[in-house]
RODO-2510 file (C-alpha; in nm, 4 decimals, decimal comma):
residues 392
     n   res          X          Y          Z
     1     x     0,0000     0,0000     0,0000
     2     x     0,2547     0,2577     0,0990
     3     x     0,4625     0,1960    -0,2624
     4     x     0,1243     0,2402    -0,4375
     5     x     0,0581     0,5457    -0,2746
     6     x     0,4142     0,6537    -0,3463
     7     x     0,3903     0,5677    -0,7049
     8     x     0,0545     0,7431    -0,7040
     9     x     0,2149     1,1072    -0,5308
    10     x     0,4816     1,0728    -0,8038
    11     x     0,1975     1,0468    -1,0989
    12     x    -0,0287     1,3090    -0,9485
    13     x     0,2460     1,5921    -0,9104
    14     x     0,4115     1,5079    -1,2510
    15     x     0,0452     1,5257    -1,3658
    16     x     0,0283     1,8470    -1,2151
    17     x     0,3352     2,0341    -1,3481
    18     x     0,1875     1,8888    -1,7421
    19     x    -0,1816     2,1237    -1,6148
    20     x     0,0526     2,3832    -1,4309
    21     x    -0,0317     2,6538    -1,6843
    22     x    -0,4440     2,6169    -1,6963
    23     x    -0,4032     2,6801    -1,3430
    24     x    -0,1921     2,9813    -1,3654
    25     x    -0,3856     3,0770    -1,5930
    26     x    -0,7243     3,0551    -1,4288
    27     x    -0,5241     3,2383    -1,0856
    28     x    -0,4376     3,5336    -1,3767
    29     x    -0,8000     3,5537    -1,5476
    30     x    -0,9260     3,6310    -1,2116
    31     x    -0,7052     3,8643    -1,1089
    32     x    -0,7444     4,0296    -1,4437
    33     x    -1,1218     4,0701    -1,3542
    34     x    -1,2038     4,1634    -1,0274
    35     x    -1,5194     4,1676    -0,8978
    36     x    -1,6890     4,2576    -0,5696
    37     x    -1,8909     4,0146    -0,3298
    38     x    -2,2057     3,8853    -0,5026
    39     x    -2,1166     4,0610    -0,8309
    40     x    -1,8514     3,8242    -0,9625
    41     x    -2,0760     3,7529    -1,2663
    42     x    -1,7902     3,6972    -1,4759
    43     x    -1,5294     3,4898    -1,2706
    44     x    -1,8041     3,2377    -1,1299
    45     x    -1,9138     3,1824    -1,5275
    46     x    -1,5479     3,1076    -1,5955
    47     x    -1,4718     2,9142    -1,3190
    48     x    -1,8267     2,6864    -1,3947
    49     x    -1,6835     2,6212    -1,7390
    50     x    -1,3958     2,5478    -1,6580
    51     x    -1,4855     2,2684    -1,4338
    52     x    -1,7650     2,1654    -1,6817
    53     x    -1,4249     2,1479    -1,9067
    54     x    -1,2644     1,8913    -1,6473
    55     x    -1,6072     1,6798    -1,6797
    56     x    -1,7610     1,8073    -1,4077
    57     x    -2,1444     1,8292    -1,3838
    58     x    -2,2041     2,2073    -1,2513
    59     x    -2,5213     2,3575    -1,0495
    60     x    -2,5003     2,7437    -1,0655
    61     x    -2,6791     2,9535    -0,8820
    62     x    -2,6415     2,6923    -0,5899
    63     x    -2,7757     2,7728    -0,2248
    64     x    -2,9839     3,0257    -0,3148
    65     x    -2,7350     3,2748    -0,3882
    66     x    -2,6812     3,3720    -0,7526
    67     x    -2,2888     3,3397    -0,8331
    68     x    -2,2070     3,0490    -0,5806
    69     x    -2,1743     2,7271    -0,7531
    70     x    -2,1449     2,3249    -0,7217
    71     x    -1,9347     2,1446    -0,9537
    72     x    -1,9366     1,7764    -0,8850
    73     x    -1,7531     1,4352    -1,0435
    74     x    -1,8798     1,1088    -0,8942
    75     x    -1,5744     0,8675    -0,9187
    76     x    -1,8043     0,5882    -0,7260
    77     x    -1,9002     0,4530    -0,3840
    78     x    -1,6904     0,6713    -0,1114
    79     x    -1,6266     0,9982     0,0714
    80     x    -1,7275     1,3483    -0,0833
    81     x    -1,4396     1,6132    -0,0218
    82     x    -1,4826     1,9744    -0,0933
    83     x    -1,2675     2,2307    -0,2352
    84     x    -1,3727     2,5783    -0,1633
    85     x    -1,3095     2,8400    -0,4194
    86     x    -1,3303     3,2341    -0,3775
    87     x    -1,3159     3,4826    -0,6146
    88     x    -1,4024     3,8124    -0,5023
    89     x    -1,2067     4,0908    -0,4502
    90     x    -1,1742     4,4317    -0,2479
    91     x    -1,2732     4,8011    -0,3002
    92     x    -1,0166     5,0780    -0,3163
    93     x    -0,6899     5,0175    -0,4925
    94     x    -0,5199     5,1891    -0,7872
    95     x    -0,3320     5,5274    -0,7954
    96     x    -0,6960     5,7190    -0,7479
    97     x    -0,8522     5,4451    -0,5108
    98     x    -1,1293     5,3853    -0,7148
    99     x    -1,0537     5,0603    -0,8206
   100     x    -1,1267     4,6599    -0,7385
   101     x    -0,8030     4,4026    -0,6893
   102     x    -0,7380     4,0882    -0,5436
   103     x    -0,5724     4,2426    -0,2246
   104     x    -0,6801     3,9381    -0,0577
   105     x    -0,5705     3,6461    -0,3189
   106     x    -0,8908     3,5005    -0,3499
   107     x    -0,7812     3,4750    -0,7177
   108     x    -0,5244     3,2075    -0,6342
   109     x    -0,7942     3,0767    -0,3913
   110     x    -1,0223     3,0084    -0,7183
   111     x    -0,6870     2,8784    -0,8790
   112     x    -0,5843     2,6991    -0,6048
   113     x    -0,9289     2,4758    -0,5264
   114     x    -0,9961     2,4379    -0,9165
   115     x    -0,6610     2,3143    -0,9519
   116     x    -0,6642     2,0681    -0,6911
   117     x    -1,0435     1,9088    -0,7869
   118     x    -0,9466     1,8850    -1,1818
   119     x    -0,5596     1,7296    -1,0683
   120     x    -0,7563     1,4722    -0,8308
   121     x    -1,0108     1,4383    -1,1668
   122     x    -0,7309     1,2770    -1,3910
   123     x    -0,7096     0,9741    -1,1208
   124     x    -1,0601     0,8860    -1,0985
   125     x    -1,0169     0,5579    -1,1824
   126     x    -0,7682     0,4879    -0,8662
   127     x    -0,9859     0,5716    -0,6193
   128     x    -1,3937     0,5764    -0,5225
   129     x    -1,5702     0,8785    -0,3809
   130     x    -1,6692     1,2626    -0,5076
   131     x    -1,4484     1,5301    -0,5992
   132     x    -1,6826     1,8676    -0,5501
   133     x    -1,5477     2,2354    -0,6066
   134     x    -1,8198     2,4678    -0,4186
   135     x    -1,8146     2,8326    -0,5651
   136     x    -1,8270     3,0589    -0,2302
   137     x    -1,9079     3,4283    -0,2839
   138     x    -1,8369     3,7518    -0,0981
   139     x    -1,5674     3,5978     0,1988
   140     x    -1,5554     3,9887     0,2301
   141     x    -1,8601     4,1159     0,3129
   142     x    -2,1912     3,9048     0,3149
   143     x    -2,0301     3,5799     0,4061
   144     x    -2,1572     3,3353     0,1498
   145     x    -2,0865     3,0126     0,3200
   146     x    -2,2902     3,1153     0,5714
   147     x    -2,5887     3,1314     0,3480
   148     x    -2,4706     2,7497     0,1835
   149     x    -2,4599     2,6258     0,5499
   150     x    -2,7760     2,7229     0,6161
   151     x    -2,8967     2,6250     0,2968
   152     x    -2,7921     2,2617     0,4109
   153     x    -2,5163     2,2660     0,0857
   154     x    -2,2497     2,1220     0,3165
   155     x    -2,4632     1,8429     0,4793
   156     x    -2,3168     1,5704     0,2375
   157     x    -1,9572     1,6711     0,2396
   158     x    -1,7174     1,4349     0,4752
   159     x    -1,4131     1,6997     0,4334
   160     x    -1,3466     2,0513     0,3244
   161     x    -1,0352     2,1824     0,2430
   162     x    -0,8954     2,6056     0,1566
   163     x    -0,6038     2,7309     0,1870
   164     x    -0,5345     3,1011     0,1643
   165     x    -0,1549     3,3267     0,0902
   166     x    -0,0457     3,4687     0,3773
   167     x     0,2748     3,6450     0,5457
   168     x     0,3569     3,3619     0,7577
   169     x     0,2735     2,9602     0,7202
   170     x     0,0387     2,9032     0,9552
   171     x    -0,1748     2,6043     0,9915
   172     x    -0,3273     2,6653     1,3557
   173     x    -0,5128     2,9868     1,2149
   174     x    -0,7340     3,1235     1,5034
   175     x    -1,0390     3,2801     1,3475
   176     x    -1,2793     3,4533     1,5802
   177     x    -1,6998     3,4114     1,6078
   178     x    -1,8242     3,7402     1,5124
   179     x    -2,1898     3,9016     1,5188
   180     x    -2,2521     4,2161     1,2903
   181     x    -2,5107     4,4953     1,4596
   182     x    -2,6710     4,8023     1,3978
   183     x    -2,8305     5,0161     1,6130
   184     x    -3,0748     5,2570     1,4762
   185     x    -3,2410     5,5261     1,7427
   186     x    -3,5079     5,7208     1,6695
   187     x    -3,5576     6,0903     1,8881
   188     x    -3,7468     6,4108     1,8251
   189     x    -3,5696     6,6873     1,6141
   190     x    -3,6281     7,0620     1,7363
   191     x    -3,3902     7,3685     1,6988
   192     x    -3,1248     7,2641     1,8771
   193     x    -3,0971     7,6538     1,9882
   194     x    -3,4077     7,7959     2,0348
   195     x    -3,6096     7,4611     2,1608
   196     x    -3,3591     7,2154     2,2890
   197     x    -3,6293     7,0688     2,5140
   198     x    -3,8457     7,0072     2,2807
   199     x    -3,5947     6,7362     2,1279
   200     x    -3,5020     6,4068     2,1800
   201     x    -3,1112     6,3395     2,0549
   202     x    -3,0758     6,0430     1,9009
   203     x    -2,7096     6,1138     1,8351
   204     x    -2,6670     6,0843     2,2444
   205     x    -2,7784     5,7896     2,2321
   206     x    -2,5696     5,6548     1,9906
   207     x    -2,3113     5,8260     2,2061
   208     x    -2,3701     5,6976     2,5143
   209     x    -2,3941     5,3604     2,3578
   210     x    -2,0271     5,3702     2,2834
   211     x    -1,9597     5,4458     2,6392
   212     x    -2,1022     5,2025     2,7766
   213     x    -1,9217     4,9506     2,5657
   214     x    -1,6011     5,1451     2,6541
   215     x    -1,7161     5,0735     3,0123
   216     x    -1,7864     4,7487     2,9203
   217     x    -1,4542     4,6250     2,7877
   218     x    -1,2844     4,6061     3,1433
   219     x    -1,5206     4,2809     3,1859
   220     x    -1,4434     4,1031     2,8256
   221     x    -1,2675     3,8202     2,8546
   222     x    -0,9249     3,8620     2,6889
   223     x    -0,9976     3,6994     2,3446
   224     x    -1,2636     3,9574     2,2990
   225     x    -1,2882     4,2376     2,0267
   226     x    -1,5481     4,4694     1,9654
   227     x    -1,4844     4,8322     1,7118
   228     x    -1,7792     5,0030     1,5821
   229     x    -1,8646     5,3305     1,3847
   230     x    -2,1218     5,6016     1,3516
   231     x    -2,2720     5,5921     1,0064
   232     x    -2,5820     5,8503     1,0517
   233     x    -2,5420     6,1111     1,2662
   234     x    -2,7503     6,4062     1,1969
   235     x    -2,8322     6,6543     0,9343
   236     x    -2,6964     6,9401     1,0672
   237     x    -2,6057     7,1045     1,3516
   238     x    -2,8615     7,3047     1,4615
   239     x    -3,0969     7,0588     1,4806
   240     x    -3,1865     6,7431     1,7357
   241     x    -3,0604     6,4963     1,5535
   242     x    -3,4247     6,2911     1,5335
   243     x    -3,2331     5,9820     1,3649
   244     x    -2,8898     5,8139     1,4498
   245     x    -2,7355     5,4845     1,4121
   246     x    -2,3890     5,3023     1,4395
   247     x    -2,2174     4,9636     1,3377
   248     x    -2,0686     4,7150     1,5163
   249     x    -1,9115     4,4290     1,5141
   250     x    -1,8200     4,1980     1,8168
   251     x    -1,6119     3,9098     1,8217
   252     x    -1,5068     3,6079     2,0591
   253     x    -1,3457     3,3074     2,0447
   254     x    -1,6072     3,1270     2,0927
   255     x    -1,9838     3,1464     1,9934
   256     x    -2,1071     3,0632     2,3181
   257     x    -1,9337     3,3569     2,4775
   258     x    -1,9714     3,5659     2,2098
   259     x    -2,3609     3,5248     2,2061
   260     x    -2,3104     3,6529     2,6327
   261     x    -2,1320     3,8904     2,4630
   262     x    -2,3500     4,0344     2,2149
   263     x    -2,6693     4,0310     2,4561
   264     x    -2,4728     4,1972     2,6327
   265     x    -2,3938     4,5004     2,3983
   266     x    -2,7942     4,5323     2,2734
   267     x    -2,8253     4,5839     2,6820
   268     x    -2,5812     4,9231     2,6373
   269     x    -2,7818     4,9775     2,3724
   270     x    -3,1427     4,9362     2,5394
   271     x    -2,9941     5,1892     2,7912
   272     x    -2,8956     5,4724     2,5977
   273     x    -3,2201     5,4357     2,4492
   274     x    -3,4178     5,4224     2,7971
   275     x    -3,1391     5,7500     2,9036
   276     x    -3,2403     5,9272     2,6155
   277     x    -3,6102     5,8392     2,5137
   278     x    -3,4891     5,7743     2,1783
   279     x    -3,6433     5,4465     2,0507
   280     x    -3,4314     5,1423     1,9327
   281     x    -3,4472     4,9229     1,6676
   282     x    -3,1464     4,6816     1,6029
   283     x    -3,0507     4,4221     1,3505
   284     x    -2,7469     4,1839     1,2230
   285     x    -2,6202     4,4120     0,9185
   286     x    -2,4310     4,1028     0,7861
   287     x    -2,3973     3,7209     0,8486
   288     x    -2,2901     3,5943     1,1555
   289     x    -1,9731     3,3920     1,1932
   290     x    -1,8757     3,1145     1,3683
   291     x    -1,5488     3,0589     1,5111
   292     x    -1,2996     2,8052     1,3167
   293     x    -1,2797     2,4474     1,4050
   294     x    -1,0524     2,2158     1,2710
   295     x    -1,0296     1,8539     1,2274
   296     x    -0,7021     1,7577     1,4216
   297     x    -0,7116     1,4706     1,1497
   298     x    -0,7211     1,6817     0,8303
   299     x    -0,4755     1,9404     0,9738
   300     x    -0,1903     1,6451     1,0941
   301     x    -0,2476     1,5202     0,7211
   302     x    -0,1736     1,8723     0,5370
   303     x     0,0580     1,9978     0,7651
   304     x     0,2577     1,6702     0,6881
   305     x     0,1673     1,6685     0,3241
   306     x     0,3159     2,0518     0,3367
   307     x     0,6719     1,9325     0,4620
   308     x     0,6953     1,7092     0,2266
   309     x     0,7020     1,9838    -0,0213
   310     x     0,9659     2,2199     0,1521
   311     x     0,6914     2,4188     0,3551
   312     x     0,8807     2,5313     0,6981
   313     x     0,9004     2,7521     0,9501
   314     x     0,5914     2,7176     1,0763
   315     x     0,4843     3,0112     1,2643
   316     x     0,3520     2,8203     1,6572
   317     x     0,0616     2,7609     1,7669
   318     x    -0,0898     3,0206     1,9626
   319     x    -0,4118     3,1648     2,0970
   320     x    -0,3561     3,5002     1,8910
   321     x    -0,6647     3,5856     1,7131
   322     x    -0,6577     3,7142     1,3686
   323     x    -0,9735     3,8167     1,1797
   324     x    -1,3396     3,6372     1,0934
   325     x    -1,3891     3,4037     0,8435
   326     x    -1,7131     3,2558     0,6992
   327     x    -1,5091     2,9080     0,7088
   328     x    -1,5384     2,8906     0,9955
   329     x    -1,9519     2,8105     0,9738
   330     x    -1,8621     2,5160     0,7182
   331     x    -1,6316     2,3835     1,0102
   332     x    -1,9416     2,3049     1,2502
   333     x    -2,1138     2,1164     1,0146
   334     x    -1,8393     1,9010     0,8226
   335     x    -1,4671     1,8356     0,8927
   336     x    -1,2463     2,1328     0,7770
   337     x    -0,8516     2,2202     0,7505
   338     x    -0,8183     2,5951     0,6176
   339     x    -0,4306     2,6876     0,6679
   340     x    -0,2130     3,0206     0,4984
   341     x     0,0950     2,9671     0,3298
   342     x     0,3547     3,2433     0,3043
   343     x     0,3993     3,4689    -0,0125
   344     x     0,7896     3,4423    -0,0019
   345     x     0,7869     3,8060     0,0009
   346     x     1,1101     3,9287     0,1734
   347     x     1,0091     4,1354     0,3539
   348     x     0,7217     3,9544     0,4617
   349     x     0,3282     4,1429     0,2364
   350     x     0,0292     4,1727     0,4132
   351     x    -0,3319     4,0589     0,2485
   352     x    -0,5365     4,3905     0,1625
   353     x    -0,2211     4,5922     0,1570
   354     x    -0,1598     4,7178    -0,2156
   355     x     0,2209     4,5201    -0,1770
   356     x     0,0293     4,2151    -0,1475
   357     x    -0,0854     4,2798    -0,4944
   358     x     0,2406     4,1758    -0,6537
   359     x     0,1906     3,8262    -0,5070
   360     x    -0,1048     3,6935    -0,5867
   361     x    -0,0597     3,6787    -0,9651
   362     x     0,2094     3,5842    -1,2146
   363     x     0,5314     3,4293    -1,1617
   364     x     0,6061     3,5499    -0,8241
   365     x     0,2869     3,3279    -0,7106
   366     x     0,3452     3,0006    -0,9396
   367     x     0,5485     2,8384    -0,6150
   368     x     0,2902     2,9162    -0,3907
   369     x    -0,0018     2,8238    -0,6232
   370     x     0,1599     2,4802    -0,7209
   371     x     0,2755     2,3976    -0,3573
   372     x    -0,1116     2,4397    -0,2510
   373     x    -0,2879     2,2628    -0,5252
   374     x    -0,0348     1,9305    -0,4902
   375     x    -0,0846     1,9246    -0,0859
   376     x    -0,4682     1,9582    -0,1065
   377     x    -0,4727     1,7569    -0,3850
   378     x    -0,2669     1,4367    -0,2341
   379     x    -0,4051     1,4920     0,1258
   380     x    -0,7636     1,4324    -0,0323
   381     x    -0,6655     1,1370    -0,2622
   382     x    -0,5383     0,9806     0,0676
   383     x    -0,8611     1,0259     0,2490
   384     x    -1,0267     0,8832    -0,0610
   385     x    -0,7773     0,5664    -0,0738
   386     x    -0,8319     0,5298     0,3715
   387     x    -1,1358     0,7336     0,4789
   388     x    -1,0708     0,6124     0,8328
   389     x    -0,7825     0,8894     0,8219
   390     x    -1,0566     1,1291     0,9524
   391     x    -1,1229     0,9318     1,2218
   392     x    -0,7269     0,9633     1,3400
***
């Protein structure tokens, strides 16, 4: 068994430097188009054909959202692992600021996930299960695989597997639970010289919301975050401001404390509302994420699979948080290993920095791109070949 799985690594990476430029070129035709969350019209199309290309059979718009996608190649009786692609990008880059780039990579995400689905398609015959490539849209703003978990699209799948550039190589990536709200308060506008007390100021109370989180944050456990903004308040400033709201979003390590948490913030918010006799309405201005859980499994597989192919210096583990990630919903419902892998920028580029730019496209990301789609690629085709490796 272990020579035929060494004979089998050998065919599927020399199979993979033959289709090494479709994949660069699908990272580059991304880039080349950038598109915001739940606009990428174009690079969901492209990706669909692509995999329809590699004999896939493609659902699109899947989950209820228009440009997330399923492609799907039944190789027989067995496990169904997922590849997750994104392909949007972010707001604000170019010499005026006005434009849209893949400050984030999800272009070599897209590359990345294709490429290791149509690699593991070319060795269908060695092995019995489902290769499946799920189009995921807007990782930047709405979340879309929180809308394809609750959709039920990742009931069926047995593993998931992303990985994502990043300054370091990190596969213990701590991604917080976060809730989005927005507080909107409703007053009384009145001259704000001539009848003040005639008013109700629904700016104070999205003022003395904010202090009572400040006051709040003494009691937050450690691993907690919470940064918000004012997005309405007032016309002008000689009147009561009779409408006022404010963002926020609040994050823990965990979604049990972070749901203590959050009740805990509409409370702040109840009050300024009952100090001012402004009314309150509140909602979640975005999807709520959960925090990241791995499969110990998956991740002792990749990490391993990742040596093998000259990937060191693993940054340690640690309880450090970093951001939010919608991945981290498709963890509690199927077994997931999501991991960044450096740029080999020296010195080290940041994701959403313009630097980071330079990375994510052409040759300066073929090692990267390559090194990702042959360890996601051969870590799967072993859970395909012993699906008791998720067990452990």
């Amino acid at each position: 068994m272990e020579k035929n799985l060494e004979t089998l690594r050998e065919a599927l990476f020399a199979r993979e430097a033959e289709m090494a430029e479709q994949f660069e070129r699908v990272r580059d035709e991304i880039y080349a188009h950038p598109e915001l969350g739940c606009d990428e019209v174009w690079s969901s199309q492209y990706l669909c054909e692509k995999m329809r290309g590699y004999g896939f059979a493609v659902t699109q718009p899947y989950g209820g959202l228009a440009t997330a996608f399923r492609a799907e190649l039944n190789c027989g009786d067995g496990p169904k692992i997922a590849f997750l692609a994104e392909y949007d990008a972010l707001p604000g880059y170019g010499p005026e600021h006005n434009q849209n780039a893949h400050a984030c990579g999800h272009n070599w995400i897209a590359a990345s996930t294709l490429g290791a689905a149509a690699l593991l398609a070319q060795f269908s015959k060695e092995f019995s299960g489902t290769i499946v490539l799920i189009g995921t849209p807007a990782e930047e703003t709405l979340g879309g695989k929180c809308d394809l978990v609750d959709a039920g699209c990742f009931d069926d799948i047995d593993a998931a597997f992303q990985m994502h550039l990043g300054a370091e190589n990190n596969i213990h990536v701590v991604s917080l639970a976060m809730d989005s709200l927005q507080f909107d308060f409703t007053g009384k506008a009145a001259h704000a010289a001539a009848y003040p007390h005639l008013g109700i100021n629904a700016l104070d109370a999205v003022q003395l919301t904010f202090a009572g989180i400040n006051a709040l944050r003494q009691h937050m456990q450690s691993d907690a975050r919470v940064h918000g903004i004012v997005t309405n308040g007032g016309a002008a400033a000689n009147i009561v401001p009779e409408s006022a709201s404010c963002q926020f979003y609040i994050r823990a390590k965990s979604r049990a404390y972070l749901e203590e948490l959050t009740q805990r913030i509409i409370n702040c918010a109840k009050g300024a509302a009952l100090m001012t006799g402004a009314s309150l309405a509140y909602h979640n201005f975005e999807n709520s994420y959960d925090d990241l859980v791995y499969s110990e499994p998956l991740r002792k597989l990749l990490k391993e699979n990742l040596e093998a192919l000259g990937v060191t210096r693993f940054v340690p583990q640690s309880n450090e948080a970093s951001g939010s990630t919608d991945i981290g919903n498709v963890s509690h419902v199927c077994p997931t290993v999501y991991c960044e892998i450096e740029t080999d920028a020296c010195p080290p580029v940041y994701a959403h920095n313009e630097d980071f730019l330079d990375y994510v496209h052409g040759h300066a990301a073929d090692h990267s791109l390559h090194t990702a789609i042959k360890a996601m690629a051969f870590s799967a085709l072993q859970v395909f070949l012993n699906p008791e490796l998720l067990k452990g």
